[in-house]
Structure formats: C-alpha cells, structure tokens
C-alpha positions in Angstrom: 0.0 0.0 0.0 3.1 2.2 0.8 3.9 1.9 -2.9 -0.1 3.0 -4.1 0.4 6.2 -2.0 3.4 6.8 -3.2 2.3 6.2 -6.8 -0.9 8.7 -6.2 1.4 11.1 -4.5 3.5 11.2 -7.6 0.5 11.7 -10.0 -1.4 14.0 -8.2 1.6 16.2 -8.3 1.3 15.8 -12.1 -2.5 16.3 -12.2 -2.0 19.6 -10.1 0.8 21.1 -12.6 -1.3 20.0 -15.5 -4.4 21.9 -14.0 -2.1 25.1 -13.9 -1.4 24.4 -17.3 -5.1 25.0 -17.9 -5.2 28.1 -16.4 -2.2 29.3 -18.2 -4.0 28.4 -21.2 -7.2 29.9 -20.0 -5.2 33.0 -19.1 -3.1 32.8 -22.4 -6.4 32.5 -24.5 -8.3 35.8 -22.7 -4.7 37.4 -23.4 -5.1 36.3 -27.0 -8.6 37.3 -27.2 -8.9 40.7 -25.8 -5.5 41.4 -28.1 -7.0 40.4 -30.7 -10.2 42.7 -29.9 -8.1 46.0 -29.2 -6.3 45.4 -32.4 -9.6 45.5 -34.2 -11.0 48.8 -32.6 -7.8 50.7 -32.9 -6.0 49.0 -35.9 -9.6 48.1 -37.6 -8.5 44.4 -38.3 -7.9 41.2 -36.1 -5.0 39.5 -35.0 -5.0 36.8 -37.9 -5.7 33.2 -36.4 -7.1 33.7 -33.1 -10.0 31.7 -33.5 -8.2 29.2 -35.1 -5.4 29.3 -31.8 -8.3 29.2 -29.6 -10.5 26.2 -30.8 -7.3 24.3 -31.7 -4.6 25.1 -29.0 -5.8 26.8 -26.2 -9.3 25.2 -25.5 -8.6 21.4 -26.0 -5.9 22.0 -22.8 -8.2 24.4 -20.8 -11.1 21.8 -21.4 -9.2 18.5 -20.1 -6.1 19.2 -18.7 -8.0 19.8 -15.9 -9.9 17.2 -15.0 -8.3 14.5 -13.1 -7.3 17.4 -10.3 -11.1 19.0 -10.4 -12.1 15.1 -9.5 -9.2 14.3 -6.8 -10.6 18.0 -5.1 -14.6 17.1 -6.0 -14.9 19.5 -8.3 -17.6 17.8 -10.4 -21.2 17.8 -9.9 -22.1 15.1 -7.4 -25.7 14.4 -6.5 -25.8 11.8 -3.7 -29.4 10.8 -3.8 -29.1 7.3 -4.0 -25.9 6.8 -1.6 -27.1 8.9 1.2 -29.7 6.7 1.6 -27.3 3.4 1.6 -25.1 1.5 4.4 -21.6 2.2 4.4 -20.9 -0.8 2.9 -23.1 -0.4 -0.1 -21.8 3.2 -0.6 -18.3 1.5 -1.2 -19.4 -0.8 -3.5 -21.3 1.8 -5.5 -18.3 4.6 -5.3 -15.9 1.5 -6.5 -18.2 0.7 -9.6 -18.8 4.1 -10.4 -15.0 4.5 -10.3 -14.5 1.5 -12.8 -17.1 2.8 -15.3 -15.3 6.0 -15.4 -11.9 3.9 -15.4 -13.1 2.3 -18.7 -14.9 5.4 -20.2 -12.2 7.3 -20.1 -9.6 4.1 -21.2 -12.2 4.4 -24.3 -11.9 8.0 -24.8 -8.0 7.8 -25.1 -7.6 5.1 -26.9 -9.9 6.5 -29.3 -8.3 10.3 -29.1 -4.8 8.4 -29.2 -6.1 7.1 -32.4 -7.6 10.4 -33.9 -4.1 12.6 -32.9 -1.9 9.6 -34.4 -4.3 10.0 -38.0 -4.4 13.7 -38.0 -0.8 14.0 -37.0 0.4 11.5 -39.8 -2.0 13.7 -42.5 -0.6 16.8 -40.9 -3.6 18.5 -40.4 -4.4 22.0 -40.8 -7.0 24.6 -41.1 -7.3 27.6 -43.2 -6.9 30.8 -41.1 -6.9 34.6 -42.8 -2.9 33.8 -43.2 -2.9 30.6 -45.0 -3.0 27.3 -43.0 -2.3 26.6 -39.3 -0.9 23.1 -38.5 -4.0 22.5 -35.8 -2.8 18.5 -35.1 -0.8 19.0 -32.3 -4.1 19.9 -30.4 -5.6 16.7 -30.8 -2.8 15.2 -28.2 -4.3 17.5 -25.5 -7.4 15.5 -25.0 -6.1 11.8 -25.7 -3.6 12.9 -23.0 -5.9 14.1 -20.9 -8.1 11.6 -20.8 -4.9 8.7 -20.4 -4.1 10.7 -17.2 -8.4 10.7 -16.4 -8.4 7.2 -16.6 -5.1 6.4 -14.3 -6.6 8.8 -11.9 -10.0 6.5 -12.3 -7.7 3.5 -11.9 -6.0 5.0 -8.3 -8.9 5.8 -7.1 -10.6 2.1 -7.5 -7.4 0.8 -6.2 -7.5 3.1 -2.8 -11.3 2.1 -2.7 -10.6 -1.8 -3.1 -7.4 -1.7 -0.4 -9.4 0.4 1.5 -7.1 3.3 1.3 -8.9 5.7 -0.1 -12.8 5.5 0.1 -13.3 8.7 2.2 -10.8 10.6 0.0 -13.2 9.6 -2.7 -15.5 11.6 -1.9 -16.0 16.1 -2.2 -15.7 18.1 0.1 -13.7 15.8 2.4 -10.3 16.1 4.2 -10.4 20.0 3.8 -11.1 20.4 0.0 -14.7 22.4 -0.7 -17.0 20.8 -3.2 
C-alpha cells in the first residue's frame, strides 16, 4: 500500500501542474482574445488566427487538462441521492463501480483520441486561417492525454477504494477540500 500512496502522491503532483497548465491556457487564451479585440477597434483588423489558436490550442488544454485534479478535489457535480440513503458498505461498493465505469470510459476515450491525434498527426492536419493554413494537429494530443491521465486517476482511485485506502478521499468536500 506504501507503494499505491506513493504512486498517487507522484501523479497528483502531475495532475496539479497539468491543471495550472489550464489556467495558463485559460489566461493565455483571454490574453489572445482581448489582443485580438483592441487590435480591431484601434487597428480596424484582427489578429489573424485567433479563432483558429483558440479552438485548436488553447481550448482542448483548458477543457481536459483539468480534470483528473477538479475530480481528486470534487470538483464535479455530485448528487448523492441514492448513496445517502445506503449502508456504508453499499456506498463502497457503489463509489468503486462508479469509479470503474469512469476507469473504462475514459480508457475508451484515449484510446480513441490516441487514435484520432496519431491520424491527424500522420495527415498533418491543418485549417485555413486569414494567413494561410495553421498546423491544428498537435491539439488533438491534448485530450487523448488528458483523458490517459483521467483514466489512471479513475484506476488510483478504484485501487485506494478496493485496499481500503482511499474510500473517504473519494469523496467532495472531504479532508479539507470544498466541493
């Protein structure tokens, strides 16, 4: 179990520095944005490719680098009407299986992004911006990353919930951290 804590140490580490790396994007994007707005209403024209920077490059890592640290700190919408109700026992069992379902969904999810990134990367995808094109495929990485890292968080969490290490962690608004 020392080796599990030390393992989840580790990674939520990793899932903290990637959720600052969504708000640098988030902050890089408004940056980018209002830029790109001032230019306009003194310059009268746009900074050429902003939209095509933001859909491609900033949002895909503001959207999921995020998420396995928003679910270690219960970020995410939780409504306990069924558990609240149930023995402490049963609330395990139904926090472990929710846990593997969002194990394999998100195991789905990057396989399947890991697939799309490795097509669009190999085509070199791009999109026509007011300059030309833009090389949008490195973008694609960000969620298929994202959701690799969603699903080893998934994967930790089951594992402290099956060794009994982690099923109070588990849950929002727990050990400090407000839902």
């Amino acid at each position: 179990m020392a080796v599990l804590s030390t393992v989840k140490a580790g990674f939520d580490r990793l899932s903290a520095g990637l959720y600052w790396l969504a708000m640098l994007a988030l902050l890089a994007m408004s940056v980018h944005v209002f830029l790109s707005v001032a230019a306009r209403s003194v310059l009268g024209r746009d900074l050429s490719g902003t939209l095509e920077t933001t859909a491609y490059y900033y949002m895909p890592v503001l959207a999921f680098a995020a998420l396995p640290h928003l679910d270690a700190l219960g970020g995410h919408i939780r409504a306990d009407l069924i558990s609240a109700r149930l023995t402490a026992r049963a609330d395990r069992v139904l926090e472990t299986l929710a846990c593997l379902a969002m194990c394999a969904f998100f195991t789905g999810l990057a396989v399947y992004g890991i697939e799309v990134a490795y097509d669009r990367t190999i085509s070199s995808e791009v999109a026509r911006s007011a300059n030309g094109f833009m090389p949008v495929w490195p973008g694609r990485w960000a969620l298929a990353a994202a959701a690799a890292l969603t699903a080893v968080h998934y994967l930790l969490a089951c594992l402290g919930l099956l060794l009994g290490t982690g099923a109070d962690s588990a849950k929002p608004g727990q050990g400090g951290e407000a839902a």
